[in-house]
N, C-alpha and C positions, 0 to 999 in steps of 0.2 A: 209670704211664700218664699222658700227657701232658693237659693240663685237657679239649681239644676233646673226645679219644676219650671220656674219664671222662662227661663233659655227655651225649655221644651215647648211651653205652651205659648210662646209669642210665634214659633215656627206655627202653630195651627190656628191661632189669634191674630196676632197686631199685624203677622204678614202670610196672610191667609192670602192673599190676590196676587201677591207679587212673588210669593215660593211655596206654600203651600197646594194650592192651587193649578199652578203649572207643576210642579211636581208629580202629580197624582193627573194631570191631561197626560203627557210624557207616558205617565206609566202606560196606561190607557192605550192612547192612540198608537202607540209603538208596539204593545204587548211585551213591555219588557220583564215582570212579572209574573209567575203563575204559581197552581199548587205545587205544592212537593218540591220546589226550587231549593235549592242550597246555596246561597250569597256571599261570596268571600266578596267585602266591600274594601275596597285599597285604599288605606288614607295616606296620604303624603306627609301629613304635620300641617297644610297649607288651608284658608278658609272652603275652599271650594270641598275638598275631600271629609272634612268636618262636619260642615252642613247634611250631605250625601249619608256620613251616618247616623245623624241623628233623625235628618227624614226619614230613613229608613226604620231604623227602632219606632218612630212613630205610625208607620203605617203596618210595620208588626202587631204593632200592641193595639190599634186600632182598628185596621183593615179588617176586610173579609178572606184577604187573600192569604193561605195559609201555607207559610214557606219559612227557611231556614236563613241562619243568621251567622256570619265569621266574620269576624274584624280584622286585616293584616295589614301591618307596615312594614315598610321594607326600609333597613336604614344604607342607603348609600354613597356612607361616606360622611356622614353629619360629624360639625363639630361637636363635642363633648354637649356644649351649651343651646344646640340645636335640637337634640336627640334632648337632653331633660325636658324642652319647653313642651315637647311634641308627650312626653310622657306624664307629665304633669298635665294638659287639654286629658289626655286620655282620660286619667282619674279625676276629674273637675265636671267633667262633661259624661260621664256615666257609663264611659267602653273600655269593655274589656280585650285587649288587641294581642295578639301575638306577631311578636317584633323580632325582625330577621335582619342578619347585614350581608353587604355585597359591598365590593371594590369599585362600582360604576364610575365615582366620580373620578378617579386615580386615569381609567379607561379613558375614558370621553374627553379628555382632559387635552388628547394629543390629536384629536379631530378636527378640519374646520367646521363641522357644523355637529357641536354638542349636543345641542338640545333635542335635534331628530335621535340622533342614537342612544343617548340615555335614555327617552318613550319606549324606546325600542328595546331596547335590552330588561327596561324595567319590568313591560309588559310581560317578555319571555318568565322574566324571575317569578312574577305575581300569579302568571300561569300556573308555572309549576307546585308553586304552594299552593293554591286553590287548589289543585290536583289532588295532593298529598293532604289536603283536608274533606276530601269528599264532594267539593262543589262542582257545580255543573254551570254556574256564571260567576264572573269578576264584576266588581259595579265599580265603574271611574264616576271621578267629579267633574268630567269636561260640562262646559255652560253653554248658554247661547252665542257670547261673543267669540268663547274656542272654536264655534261652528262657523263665522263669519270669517273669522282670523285664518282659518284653515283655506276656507273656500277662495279668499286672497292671494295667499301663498300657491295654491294651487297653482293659477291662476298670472302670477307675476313671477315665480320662481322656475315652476316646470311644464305651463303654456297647455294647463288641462284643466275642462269642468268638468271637479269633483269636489265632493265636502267631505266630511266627518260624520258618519251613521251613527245610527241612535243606537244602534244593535250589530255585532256582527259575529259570524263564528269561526274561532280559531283556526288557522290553516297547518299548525304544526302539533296542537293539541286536541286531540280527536276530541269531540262530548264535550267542551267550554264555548261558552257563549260571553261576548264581552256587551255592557250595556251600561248606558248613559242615563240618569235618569234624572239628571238636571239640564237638560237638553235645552229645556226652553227658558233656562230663565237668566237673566242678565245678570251680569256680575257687577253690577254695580247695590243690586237689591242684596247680595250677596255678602258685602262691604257694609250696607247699611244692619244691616241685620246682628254681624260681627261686631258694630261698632256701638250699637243700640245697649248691649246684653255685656260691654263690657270686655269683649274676649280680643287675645292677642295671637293672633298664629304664625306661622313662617310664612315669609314670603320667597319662596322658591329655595334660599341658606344655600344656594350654590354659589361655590367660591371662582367657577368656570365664567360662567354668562358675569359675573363682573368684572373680568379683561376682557371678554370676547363680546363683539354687538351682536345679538340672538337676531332672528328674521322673522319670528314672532310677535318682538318689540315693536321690530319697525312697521309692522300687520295695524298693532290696537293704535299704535300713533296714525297710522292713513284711515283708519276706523274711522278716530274722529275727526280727524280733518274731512272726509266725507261728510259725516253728521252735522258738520258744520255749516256746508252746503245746501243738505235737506236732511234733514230731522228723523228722516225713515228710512235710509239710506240703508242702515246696516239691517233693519225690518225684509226690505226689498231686497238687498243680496239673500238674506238664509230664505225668503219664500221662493227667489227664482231658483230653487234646488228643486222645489215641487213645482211649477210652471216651465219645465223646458216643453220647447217647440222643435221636435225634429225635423222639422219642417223645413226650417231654417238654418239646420247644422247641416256644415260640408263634408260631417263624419261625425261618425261616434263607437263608441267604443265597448264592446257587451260582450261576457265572457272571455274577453280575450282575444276575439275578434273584430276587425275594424269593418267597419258596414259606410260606405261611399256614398254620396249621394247620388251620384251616376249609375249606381248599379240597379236603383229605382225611380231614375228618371228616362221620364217616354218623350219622347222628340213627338212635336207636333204631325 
């Protein structure tokens, strides 16, 4: 079997349980999918955005669910020898992508915290293009541990429970929908997959976040020092995202508005 076929059909075979599987629950239980959909899928050059498309091409080519397909990278700022590795995956691994640059990393460069703003600015750009190609969603490669990692940061940086949706819609782009569709599945099955099949990707080629310590680093290092404590640790953070008890909050926060707990509490 020629490497392409081999690469495609171990995502529906050899790791049917561990990404196949949560891929296609994801799509499901989120509803991030439907007919008549138009997909500008964003790859970064990195494993996570890789996998994302080629799940994707497979549950086109398979699925019942009958939608549309754009491939976009956005280059910002790659070395020379970044920008080939990422272009050579492309044609290796069967996608067709339309490739754009942007100054982001030149930007970000003069921030303390890089990494939020370049999400941020990227997003903006990925919008736009999806725009200017007709789509109605963008599909990131964020994973299960991004959702953990997030929920952290929340949590120790800005003293709020919240995570990372599986879905959400645009606030500056009317009609785009942004979604996740590797929500549930660990990055490390991610890694093995990558590693199994042979294939080598970026790991982030930003020349920033190596002088600067990211907050995100410091996120997956308390990950697993957790994990190391109890084994489910990081399981138990992404499910208490569906198990809150307002019951128990002394606030909480919906649309915009703050809701007290005094203001539905009855004195004996």
């Amino acid at each position: 079997m020629e490497p392409l076929k081999e690469i495609e059909r171990s995502i529906i075979k050899k790791y049917r349980k561990d990404i196949w599987s949560k891929f296609i629950e994801a799509v499901k239980e989120y509803e991030l999918i439907k007919d008549e959909d138009h997909i500008a899928v964003c790859i970064s050059g990195g494993k996570d955005s890789f996998l994302l498309a080629k799940c994707m091409q497979e549950l086109k080519r398979h699925g019942k669910i009958k939608f549309e397909l754009k491939f976009l990278v956005m280059d910002p700022g790659y070395e020379s020898k970044n920008r080939k590795q990422i272009e050579d995956n492309l044609k290796n691994l069967g996608i067709e992508a339309s490739i754009f640059s942007t100054s982001i990393f030149s930007y970000v460069d003069t921030t303390d915290n890089p990494c939020y703003l370049c999400a941020k600015m990227r997003r903006g750009y990925l919008y736009h293009e999806a725009k200017k190609l007709g789509c109605n969603k963008i599909a990131l490669g964020h994973h299960f541990n991004d959702v953990v990692e997030t929920i952290l940061l929340n949590l120790i940086f800005n003293g709020e429970f919240s995570s990372m949706m599986p879905k959400l819609k645009s606030d500056n782009f009317e009609g785009i929908e942004l979604i996740r569709p590797l929500y549930l599945i660990r990055e490390k099955d991610i890694k093995t997959w990558a590693k199994t099949n042979g294939l080598t990707f970026l790991d982030c080629a930003c020349q920033i976040t190596k002088k600067k310590s990211g907050k995100r680093m410091l996120m997956k290092d308390l990950t697993e020092q957790l994990n190391a404590i109890y084994k489910n640790a990081d399981k138990c953070i992404f499910h208490a995202t569906k198990n809150v008890n307002l019951n128990t909050m002394i606030a909480y926060k919906k649309d915009q508005k703050i809701h007290h707990f005094l203001d539905y509490y009855k004195e004996d």
